[in-house]
C-alpha positions as CSV (number, residue, x, y, z in Angstrom):
1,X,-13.8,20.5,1.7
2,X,-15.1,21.4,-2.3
3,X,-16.5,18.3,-3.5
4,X,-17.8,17.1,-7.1
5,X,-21.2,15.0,-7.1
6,X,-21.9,12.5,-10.1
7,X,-25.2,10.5,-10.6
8,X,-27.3,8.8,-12.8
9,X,-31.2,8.7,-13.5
10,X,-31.6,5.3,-11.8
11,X,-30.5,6.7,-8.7
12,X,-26.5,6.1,-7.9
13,X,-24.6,8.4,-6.8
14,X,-20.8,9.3,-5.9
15,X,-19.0,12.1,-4.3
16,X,-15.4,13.1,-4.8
17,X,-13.0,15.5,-3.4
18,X,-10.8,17.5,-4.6
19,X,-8.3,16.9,-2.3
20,X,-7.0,13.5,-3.0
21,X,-9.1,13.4,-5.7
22,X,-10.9,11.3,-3.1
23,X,-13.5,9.2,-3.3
24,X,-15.6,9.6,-0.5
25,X,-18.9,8.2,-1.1
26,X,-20.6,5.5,-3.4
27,X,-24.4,4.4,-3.2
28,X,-25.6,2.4,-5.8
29,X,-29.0,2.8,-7.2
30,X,-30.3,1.2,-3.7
31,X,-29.6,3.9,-2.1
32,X,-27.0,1.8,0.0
33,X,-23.2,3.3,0.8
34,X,-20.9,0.4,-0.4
35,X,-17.6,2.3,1.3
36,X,-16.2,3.1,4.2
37,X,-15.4,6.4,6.0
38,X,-14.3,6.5,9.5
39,X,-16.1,8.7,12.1
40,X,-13.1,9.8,13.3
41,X,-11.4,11.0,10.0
42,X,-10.2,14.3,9.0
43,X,-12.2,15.9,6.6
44,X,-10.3,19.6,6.7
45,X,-7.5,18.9,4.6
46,X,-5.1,18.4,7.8
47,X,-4.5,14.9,6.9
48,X,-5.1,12.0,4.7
49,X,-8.8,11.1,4.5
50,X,-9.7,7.2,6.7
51,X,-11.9,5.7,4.5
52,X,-13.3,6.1,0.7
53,X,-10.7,5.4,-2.0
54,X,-7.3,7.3,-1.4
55,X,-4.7,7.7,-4.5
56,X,-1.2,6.3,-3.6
57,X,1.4,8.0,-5.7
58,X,4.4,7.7,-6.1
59,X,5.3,5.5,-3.6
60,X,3.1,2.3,-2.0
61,X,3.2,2.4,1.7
62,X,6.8,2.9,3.3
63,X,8.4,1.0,0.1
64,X,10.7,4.3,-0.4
65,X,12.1,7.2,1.6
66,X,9.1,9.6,0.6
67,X,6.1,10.1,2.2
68,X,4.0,6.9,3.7
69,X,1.2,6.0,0.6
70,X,3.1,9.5,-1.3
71,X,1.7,12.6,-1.9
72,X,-1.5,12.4,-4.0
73,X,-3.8,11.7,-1.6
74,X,-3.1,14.8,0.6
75,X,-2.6,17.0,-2.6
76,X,-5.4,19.4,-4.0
77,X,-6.5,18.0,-7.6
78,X,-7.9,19.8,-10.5
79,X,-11.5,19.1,-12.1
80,X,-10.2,18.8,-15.4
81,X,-13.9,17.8,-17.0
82,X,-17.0,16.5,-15.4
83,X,-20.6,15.4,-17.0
84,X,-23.7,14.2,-15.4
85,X,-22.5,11.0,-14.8
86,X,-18.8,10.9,-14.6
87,X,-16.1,13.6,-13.2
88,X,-12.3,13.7,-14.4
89,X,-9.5,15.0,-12.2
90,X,-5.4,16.0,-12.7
91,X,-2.6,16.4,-10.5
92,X,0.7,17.8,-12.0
93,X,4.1,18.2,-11.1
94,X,3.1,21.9,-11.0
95,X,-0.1,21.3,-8.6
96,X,2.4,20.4,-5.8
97,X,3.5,22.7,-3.0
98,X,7.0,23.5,-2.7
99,X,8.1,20.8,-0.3
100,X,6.4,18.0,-2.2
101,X,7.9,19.0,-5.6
102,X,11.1,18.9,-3.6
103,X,11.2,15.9,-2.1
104,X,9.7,14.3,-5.6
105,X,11.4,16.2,-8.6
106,X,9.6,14.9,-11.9
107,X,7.3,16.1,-14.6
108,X,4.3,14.5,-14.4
109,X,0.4,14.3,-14.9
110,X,-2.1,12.0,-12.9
111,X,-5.7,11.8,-14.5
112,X,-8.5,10.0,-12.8
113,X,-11.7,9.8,-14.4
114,X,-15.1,8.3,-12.2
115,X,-17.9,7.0,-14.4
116,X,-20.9,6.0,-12.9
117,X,-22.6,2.9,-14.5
118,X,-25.7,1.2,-13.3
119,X,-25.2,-0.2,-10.3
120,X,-21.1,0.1,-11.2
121,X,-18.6,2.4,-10.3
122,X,-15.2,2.6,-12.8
123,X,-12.3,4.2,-11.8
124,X,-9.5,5.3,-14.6
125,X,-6.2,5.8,-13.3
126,X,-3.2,6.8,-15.8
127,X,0.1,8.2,-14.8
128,X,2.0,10.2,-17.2
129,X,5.9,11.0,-17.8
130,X,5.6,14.7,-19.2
131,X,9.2,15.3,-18.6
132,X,12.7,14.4,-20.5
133,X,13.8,11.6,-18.2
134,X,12.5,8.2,-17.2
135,X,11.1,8.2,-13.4
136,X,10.1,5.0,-11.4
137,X,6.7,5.6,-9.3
138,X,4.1,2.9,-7.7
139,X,0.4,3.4,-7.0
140,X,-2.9,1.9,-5.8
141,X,-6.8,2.7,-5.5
142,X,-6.9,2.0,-2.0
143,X,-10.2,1.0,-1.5
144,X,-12.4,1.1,1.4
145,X,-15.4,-1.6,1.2
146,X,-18.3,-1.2,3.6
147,X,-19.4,-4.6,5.3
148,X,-21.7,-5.8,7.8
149,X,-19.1,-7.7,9.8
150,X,-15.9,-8.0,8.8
151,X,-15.6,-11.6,10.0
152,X,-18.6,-12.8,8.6
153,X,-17.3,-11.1,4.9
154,X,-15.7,-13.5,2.1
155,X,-13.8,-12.9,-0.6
156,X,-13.7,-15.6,-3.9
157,X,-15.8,-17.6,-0.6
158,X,-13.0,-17.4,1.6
159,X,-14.1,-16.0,4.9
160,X,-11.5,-12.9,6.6
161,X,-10.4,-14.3,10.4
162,X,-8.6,-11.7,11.9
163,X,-6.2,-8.9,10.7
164,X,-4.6,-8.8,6.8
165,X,-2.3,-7.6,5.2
166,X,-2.0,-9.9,2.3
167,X,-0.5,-9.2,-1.5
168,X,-1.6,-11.1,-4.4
169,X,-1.0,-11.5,-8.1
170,X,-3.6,-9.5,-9.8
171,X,-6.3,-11.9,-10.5
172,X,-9.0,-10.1,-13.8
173,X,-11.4,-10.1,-11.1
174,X,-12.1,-10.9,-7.1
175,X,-16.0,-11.5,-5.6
176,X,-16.7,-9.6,-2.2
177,X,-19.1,-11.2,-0.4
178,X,-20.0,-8.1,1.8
179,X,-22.7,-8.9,4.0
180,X,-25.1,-7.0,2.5
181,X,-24.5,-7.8,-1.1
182,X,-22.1,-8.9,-3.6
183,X,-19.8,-6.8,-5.1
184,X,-17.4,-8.0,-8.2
185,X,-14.0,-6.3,-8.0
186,X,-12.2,-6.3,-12.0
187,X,-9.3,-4.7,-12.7
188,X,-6.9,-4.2,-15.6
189,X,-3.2,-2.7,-15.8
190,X,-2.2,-3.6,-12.0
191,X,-0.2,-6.5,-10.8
192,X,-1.4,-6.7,-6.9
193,X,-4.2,-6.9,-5.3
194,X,-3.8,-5.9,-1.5
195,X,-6.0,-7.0,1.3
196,X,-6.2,-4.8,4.1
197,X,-7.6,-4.8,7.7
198,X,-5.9,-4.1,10.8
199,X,-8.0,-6.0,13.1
200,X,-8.9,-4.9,17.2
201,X,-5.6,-4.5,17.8
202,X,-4.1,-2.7,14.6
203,X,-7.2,-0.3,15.2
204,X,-6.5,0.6,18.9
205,X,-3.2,2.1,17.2
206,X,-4.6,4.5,14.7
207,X,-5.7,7.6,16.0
208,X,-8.4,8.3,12.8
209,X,-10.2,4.8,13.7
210,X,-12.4,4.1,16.2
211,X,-11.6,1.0,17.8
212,X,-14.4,-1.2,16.8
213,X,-14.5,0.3,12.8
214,X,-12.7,-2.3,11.8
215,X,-15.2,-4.6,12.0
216,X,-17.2,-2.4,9.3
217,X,-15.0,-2.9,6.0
218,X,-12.0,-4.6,4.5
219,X,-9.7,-2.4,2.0
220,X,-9.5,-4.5,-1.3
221,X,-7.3,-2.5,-3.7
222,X,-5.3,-2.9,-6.9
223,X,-2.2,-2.0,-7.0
224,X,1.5,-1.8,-8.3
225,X,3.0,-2.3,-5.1
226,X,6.7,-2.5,-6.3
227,X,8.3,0.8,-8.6
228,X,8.0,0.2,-11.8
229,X,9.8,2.3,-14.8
230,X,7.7,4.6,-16.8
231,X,10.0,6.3,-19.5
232,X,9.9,9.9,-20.6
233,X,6.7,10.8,-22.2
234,X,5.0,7.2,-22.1
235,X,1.7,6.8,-20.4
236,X,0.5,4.2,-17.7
237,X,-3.0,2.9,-17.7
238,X,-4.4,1.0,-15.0
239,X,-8.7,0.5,-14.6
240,X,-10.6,-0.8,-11.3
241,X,-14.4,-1.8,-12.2
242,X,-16.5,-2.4,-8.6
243,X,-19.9,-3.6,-9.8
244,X,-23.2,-4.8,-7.5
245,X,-24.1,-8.3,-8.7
246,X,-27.7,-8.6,-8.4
């Protein structure tokens, strides 16, 4: 699986795929991995990747009749410009195999751009209407946070108990307490945030998770969980800031 590496002098460093355009490692300047990745994900392109940050587009979980989460996440992305510290990738309409295009007939362009800051990781997600008709379309960062023990984990100081799957209004920002640090979650442009863990028993059921992983992380993501109009030729912007607060 081609990935692009991005770091900076202080020592952070991030590693993205191609395909997803998937985020599939973060260590701050530490030298600490502040994600997730499941031992028992695919990492040959035969299926979504469990873990890291997986692009949802056009479609948020089974809120349509297109594919679960859509079909950015299992698509192969373009580098379209990279730099020491920060890597940009696309996705268009043309990128898509046949049966993808088909099921999903617009023009459009996805760019996300992963800058490296400090002890901060931004993500820049923007969706793009290249075509002559207005499309509706949802999306997320789907993000995988690492923690010691998911019970013992907080977020804004309110401790997890048992499994989530919670939507709220997008709050500017959200504190992780994960255990083995604080991280402060910011975003701009969404209107969710979703809270994510499927507990013991939700994890017996997926076949990429071992059953006791889901004590290791809790999936904070913004999102725009419900479709949303984005006319011909107008431009959606939406940014997702994770910094280490010392």
């Amino acid at each position: 699986m081609n990935e692009v590496r991005i770091s900076t002098p202080e020592g952070a460093e991030a590693s993205i795929s191609l395909f997803g355009a998937h985020l599939m490692s973060w260590q701050t300047a530490d030298g600490k991995e502040r994600l997730f990745l499941s031992q028992r994900s695919a990492l040959d392109g035969s299926a979504a990747i469990r873990g890291g940050v997986p692009v949802i587009f056009p479609q948020f979980a089974t809120r349509g009749d297109g594919l679960r989460h859509g079909f950015a996440r299992t698509a192969t992305w373009r580098l379209a410009e990279q730099a020491n510290d920060w890597a940009e990738f696309a996705l268009a309409q043309t990128d898509l195999p046949r049966n993808h295009f088909q099921s999903w007939p617009r023009a459009f362009e996805l760019r996300l751009r992963f800058t490296l800051r400090g002890n901060a990781l931004e993500m820049r997600y923007t969706v793009r209407n290249t075509g002559q008709q207005d499309f509706s379309w949802a999306g997320a960062l789907h993000s995988y946070f690492a923690v010691t023990e998911f019970t013992s984990a907080k977020v804004d100081g309110m401790p997890f108990t048992g499994a989530l799957d919670d939507i709220r209004p997008a709050t500017p920002q959200l504190r992780l307490d994960t255990g083995a640090g604080v991280l402060l979650l910011e975003q701009q442009g969404f209107s969710e945030w979703v809270v994510w863990n499927p507990g013991a028993e939700g994890a017996a059921a997926i076949a990429d998770m071992a059953d006791e992983e889901y004590r290791r992380f809790v999936c904070i993501e913004p999102a725009c969980v419900d479709k949303q109009v984005l006319a011909a030729g107008a431009e959606w912007a939406g940014l997702h800031t994770i910094s280490l607060i010392p």
